[in-house]
C-alpha positions as CSV (number, residue, x, y, z in Angstrom):
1,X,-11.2,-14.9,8.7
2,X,-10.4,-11.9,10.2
3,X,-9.0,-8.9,8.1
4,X,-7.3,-5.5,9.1
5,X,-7.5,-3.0,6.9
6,X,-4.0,-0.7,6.7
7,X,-4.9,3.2,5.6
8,X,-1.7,5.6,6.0
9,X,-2.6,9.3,6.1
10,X,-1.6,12.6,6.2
11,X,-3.9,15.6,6.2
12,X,-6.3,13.6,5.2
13,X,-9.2,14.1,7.1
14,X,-11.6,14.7,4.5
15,X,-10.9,11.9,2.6
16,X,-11.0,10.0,6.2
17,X,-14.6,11.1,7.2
18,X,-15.9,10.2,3.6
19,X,-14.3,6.9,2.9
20,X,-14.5,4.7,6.1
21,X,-18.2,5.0,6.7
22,X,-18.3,3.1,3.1
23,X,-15.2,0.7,3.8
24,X,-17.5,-0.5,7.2
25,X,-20.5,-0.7,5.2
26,X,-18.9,-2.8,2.7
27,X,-17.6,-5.4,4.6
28,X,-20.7,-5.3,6.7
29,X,-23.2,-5.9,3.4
30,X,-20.4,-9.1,2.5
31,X,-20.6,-10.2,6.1
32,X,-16.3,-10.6,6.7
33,X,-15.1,-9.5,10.3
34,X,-12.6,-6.8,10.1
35,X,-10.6,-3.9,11.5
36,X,-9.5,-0.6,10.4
37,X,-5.7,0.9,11.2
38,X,-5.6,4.4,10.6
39,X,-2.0,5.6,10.6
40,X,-1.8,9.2,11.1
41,X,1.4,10.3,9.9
42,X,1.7,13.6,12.0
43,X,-1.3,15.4,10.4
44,X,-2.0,18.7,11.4
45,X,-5.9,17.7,12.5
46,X,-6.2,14.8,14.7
47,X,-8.6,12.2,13.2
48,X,-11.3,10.8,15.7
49,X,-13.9,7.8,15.5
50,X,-15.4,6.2,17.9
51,X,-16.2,3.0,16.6
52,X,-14.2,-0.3,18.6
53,X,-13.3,-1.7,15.0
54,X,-11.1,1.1,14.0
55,X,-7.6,1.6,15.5
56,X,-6.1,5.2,15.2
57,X,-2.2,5.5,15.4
58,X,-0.7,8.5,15.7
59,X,3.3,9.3,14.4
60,X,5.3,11.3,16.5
61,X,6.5,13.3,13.7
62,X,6.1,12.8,9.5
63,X,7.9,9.6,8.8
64,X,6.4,8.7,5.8
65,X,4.2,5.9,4.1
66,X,6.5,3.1,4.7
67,X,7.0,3.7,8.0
68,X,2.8,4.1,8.8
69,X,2.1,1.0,7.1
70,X,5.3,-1.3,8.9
71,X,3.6,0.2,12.8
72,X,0.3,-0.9,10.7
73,X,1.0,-4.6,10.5
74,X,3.0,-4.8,13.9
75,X,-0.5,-3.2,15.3
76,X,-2.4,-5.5,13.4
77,X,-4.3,-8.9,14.4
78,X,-6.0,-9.8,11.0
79,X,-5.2,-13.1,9.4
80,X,-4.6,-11.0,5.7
81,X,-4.3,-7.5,5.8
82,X,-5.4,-4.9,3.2
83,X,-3.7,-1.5,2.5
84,X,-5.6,1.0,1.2
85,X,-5.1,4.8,0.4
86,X,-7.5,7.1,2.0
87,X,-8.8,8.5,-1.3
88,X,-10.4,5.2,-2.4
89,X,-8.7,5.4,-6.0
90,X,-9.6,2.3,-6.0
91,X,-13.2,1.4,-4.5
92,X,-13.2,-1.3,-2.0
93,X,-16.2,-3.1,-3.3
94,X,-12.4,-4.8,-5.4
95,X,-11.4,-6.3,-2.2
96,X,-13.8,-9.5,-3.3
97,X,-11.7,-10.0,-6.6
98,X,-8.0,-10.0,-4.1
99,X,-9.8,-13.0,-1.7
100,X,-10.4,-15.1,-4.7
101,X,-6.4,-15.4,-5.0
102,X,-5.8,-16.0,-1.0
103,X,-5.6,-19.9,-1.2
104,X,-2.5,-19.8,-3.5
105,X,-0.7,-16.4,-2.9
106,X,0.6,-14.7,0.1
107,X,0.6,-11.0,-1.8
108,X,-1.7,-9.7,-3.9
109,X,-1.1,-6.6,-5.7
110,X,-3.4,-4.3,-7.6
111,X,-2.2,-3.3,-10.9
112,X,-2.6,0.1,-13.2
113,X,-0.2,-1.6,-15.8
114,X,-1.9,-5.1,-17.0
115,X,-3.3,-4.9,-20.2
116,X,-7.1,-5.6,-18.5
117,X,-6.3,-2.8,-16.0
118,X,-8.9,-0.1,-16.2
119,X,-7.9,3.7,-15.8
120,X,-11.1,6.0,-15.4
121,X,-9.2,8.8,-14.6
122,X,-5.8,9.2,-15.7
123,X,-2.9,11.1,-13.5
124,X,-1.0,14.2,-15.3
125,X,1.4,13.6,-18.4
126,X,4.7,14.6,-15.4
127,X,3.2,12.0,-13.3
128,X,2.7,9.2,-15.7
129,X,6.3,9.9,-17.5
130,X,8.1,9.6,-13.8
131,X,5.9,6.4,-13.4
132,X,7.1,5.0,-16.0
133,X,10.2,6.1,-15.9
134,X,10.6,5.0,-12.0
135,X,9.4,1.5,-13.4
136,X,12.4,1.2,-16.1
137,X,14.6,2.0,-13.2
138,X,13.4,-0.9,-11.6
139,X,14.0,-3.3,-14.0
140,X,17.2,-1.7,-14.9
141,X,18.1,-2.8,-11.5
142,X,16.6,-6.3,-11.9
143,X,14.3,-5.4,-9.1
144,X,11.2,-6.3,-10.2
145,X,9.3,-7.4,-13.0
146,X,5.8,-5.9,-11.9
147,X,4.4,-3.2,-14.5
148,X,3.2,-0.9,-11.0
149,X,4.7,-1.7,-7.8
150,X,3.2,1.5,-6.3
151,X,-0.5,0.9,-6.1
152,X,-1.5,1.1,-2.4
153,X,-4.4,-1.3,-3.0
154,X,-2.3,-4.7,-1.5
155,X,-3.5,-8.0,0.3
156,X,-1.2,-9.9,2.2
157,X,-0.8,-13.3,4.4
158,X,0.0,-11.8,7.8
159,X,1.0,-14.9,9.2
160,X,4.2,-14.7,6.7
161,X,5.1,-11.3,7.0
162,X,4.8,-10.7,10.6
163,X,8.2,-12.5,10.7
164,X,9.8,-10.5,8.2
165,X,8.6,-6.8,8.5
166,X,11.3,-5.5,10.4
167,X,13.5,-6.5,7.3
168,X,11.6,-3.6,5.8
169,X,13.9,-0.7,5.9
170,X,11.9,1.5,3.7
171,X,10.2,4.5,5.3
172,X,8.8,6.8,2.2
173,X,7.1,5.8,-0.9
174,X,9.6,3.5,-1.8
175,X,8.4,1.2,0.5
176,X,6.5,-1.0,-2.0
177,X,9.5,-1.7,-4.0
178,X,11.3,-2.9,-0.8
179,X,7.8,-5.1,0.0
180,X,8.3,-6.7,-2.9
181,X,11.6,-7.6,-3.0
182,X,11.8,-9.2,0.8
183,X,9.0,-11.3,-0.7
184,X,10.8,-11.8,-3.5
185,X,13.8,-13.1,-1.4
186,X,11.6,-14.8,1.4
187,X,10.4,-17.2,-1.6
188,X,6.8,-15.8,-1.3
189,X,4.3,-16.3,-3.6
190,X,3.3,-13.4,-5.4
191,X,0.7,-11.8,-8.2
192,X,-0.1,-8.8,-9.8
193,X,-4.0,-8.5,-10.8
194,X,-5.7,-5.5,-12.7
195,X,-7.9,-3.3,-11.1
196,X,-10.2,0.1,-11.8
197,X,-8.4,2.6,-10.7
198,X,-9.5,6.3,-10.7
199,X,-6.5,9.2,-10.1
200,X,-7.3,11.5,-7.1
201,X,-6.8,14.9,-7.2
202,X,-5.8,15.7,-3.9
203,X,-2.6,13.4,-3.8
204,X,0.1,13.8,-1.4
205,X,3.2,13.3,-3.7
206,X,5.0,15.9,-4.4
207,X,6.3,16.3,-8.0
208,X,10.0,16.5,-8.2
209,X,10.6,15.8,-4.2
210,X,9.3,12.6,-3.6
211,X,10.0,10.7,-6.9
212,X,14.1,12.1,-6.3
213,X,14.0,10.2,-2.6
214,X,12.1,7.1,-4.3
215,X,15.3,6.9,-6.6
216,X,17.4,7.4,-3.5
217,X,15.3,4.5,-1.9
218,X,15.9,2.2,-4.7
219,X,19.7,2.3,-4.3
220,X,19.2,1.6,-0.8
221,X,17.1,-1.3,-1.7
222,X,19.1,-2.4,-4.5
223,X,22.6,-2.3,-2.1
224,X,20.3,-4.5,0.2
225,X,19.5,-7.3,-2.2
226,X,23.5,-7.1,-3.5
227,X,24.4,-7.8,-0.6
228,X,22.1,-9.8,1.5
229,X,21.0,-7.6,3.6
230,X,17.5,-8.7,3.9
């Protein structure tokens, strides 16, 4: 098996230089072949490796998460593919809990909101309330039944959505939702699993801003599933 591991990014060269050192050591010590996409969503410092295992991508301008991690998969060659956030919020060393699930599911998505979810460090009262209420919204909409679509820790079956991912219209953090749905639509099997997940300081949504054009997004998405647009 051959994984690629998805990381969108944006300014994050800090978190880059720390993180994928421990993401290559990782899969080294489990002995799983692997590559690592790193979509770099217009940052203002361009990230550099030299290591043939990791594939940097560079965005012409600031499209968004959505966008970084659709070029991710096209650029991909993996037989699953992984996305991850550059801050690690949750450690890799999980990834061996996701593969148990490969042989019966095509999607595999972390989860903050099961019951045997494990928060070690929570995000701000604002940020949990819009969470949550972003998540009523959802099922208001009969989008989704998922208790946290937005955790970027995902494993999917390339070999499904390769043939789907320009369905994915999505460019901003909404994207997940839209993931979700297609899948939904496509008849794909899907599950939500609990992870450890520890809230990072240093994240790149903006209060306010970003949760107003996630709402926007969801209409968009929600138009699409009324009327069969995917």
């Amino acid at each position: 098996m051959l994984l690629s591991v998805i990381i969108p990014c944006f300014n994050e060269q800090k978190n880059i230089d720390k993180n994928i050192p421990l993401i290559m050591n990782y899969f080294k010590k489990i002995k799983i072949k692997y590559e690592i996409i790193i979509i770099d969503d217009y940052s203002n410092n361009k990230i550099k490796f030299s290591n043939k295992k990791i594939k940097i991508i560079r965005n012409k301008k600031n499209y968004g998460k959505g966008y970084s991690i659709k070029r991710g998969i096209k650029n991909s060659k993996g037989d699953w593919i992984l996305f991850s956030d550059s801050d690690m919020s949750v450690e890799i060393k999980q990834f061996q809990k996701f593969i148990k699930f490969t042989k019966k599911f095509d999607l595999i998505c972390g989860s903050r909101g099961l019951k045997e979810s494990v928060i070690l460090k929570r995000q701000s009262f604002l940020r949990e309330f819009l969470g949550k209420l972003f998540n009523y919204y959802l099922k208001i909409l009969c989008l989704t039944t998922f208790q946290d679509t937005q955790c970027g820790f995902k494993l999917l079956n390339r070999s499904k959505f390769i043939k789907i991912v320009d369905k994915l219209s999505i460019n901003g953090f909404g994207f997940d939702v839209d993931l979700l749905v297609l899948a939904k639509i496509n008849n794909l099997n899907i599950i939500e699993i609990p992870i450890r997940w520890k809230n990072s300081e240093n994240s790149k949504l903006v209060i306010f801003r970003d949760p107003a054009y996630m709402f926007f997004e969801v209409i968009i998405i929600f138009y699409k599933k009324l009327f069969n647009k995917y």
